[in-house]
C-alpha positions as a printed NumPy array, in Angstrom:
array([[  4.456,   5.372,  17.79 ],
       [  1.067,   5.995,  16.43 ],
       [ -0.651,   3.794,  13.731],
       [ -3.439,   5.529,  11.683],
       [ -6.584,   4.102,  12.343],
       [ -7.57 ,   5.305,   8.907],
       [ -7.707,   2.142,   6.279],
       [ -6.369,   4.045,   3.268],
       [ -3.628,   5.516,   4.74 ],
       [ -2.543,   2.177,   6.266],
       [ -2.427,   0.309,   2.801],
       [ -0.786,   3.343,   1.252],
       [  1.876,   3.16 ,   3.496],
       [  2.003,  -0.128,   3.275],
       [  2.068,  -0.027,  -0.517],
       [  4.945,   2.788,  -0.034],
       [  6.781,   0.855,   1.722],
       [  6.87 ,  -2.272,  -0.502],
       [  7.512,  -0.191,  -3.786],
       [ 10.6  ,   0.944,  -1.734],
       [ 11.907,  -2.285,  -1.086],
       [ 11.152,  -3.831,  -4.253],
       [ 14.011,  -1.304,  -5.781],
       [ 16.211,  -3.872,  -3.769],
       [ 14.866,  -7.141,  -4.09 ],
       [ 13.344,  -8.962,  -6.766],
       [  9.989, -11.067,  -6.019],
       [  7.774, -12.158,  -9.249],
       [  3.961, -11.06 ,  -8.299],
       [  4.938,  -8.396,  -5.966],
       [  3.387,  -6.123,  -8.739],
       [  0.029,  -7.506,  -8.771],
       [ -0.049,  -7.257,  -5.234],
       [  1.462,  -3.668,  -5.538],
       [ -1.314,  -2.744,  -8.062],
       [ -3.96 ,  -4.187,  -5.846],
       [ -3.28 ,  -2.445,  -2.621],
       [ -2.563,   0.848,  -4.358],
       [ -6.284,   0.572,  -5.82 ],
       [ -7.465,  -0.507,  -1.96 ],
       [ -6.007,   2.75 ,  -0.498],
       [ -7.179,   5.01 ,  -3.227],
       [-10.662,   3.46 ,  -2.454],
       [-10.363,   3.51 ,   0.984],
       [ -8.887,   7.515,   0.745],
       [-12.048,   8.111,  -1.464],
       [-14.588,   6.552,   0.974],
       [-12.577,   8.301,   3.966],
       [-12.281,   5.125,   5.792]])
């Protein structure tokens, strides 16, 4: 398995994956941290890092 070495990429797959499962379960701040690492990767995609 390869894991992009590519920042953005990383937290928008991370931020993917999160959004998925919070269909499913229920936390309380999971959307500030969902808005805050969907701004990360767009910055990160931006800056090509």
């Amino acid at each position: 398995m390869n894991i992009t070495k590519n920042i953005g990429f990383l937290l928008l797959a991370i931020w993917l994956i999160l959004t998925g499962l919070s269909a499913f379960i229920s936390l309380g701040g999971l959307g500030v941290i969902l808005a805050i690492l969907a701004i990360a990767a767009g910055v990160f995609i931006l800056l090509g890092r």
